[in-house]
C-alpha positions in Angstrom: 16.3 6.9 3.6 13.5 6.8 6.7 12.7 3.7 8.1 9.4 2.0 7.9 9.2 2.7 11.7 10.1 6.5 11.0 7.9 7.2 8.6 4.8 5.2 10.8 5.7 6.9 13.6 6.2 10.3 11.8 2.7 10.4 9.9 0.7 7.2 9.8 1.7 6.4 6.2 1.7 2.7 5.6 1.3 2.2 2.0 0.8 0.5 -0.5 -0.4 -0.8 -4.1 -3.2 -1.3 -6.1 -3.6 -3.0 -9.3 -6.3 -2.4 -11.9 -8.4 -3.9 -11.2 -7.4 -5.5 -8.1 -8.6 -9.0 -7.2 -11.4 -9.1 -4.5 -11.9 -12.0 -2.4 -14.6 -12.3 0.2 -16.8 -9.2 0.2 -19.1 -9.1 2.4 -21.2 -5.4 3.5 -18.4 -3.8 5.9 -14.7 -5.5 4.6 -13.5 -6.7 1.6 -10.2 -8.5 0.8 -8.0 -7.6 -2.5 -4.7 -9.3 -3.6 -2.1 -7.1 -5.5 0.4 -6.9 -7.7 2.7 -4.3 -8.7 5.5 -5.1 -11.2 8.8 -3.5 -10.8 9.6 -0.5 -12.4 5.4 0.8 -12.8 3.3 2.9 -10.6 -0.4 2.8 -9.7 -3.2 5.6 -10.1 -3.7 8.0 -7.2 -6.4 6.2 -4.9 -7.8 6.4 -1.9 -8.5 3.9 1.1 -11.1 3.4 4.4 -9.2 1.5 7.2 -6.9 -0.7 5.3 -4.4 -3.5 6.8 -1.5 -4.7 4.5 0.4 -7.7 4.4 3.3 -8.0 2.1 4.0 -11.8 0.5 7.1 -9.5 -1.3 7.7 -6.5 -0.1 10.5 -4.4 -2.3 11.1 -0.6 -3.0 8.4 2.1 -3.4 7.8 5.7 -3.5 4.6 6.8 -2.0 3.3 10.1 -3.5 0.6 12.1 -1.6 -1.7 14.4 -2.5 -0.2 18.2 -2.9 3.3 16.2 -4.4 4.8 15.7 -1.1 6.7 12.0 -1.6 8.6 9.4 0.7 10.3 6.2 -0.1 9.8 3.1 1.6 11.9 -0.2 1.6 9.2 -2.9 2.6 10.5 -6.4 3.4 9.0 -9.8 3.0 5.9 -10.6 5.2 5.7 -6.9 6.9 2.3 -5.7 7.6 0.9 -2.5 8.2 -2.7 -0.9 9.6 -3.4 2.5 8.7 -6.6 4.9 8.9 -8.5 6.6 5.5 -5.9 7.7 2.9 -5.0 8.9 -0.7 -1.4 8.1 -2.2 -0.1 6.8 -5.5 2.6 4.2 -5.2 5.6 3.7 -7.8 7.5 0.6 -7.4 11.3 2.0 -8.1 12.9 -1.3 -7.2 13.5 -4.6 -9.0 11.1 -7.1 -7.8 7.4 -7.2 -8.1 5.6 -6.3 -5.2 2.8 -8.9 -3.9 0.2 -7.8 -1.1 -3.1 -8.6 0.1 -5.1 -5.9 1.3 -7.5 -6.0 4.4 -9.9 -3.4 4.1 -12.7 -2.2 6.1 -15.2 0.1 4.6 -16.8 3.4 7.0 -15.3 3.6 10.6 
């Protein structure tokens, strides 16, 4: 399995999760701010994302799947963060533990 590092370094994919609906705290015009959850063993709907930061309250086991079925699995620990560009993925949470995030993101460029 590619580290977190490898797979940053390799392609810029730093992922992660959405609920439905997410929660949304403090929009304002150009960022909003969305906590997540996603329990073990489910998987979101593909989505797409501006400029996004991540930070992980617990992190766990996914597998990211990108558009055109391409896939990579990710081991995110507890409190990890990650800042990414525009993106579309589907995450499945193949490990035991639910996974907890809140999501920075920043709408246009």
């Amino acid at each position: 399995m590619r580290t977190v590092a490898q797979v940053l370094r390799q392609r810029a994919l730093d992922g992660v999760v959405a609920e439905n609906p997410p929660k949304r705290y403090n929009p304002t015009r150009a960022r909003h701010v969305w906590g997540t959850r996603l329990p073990a063993g489910t998987s979101d709907r593909e989505h797409s994302h501006p400029h996004e930061m991540v930070y992980f309250n617990t992190g766990g086991k996914v597998r990211i799947h990108l558009p055109g079925g391409e896939s990579v699995e990710l081991e995110i620990p507890d409190g990890h963060a990650m800042k990414h560009e525009p993106w579309t993925h589907r995450v499945e949470n193949i490990g035991t533990t639910d996974i907890k995030a809140v999501l920075f993101e920043r709408s246009g460029g």
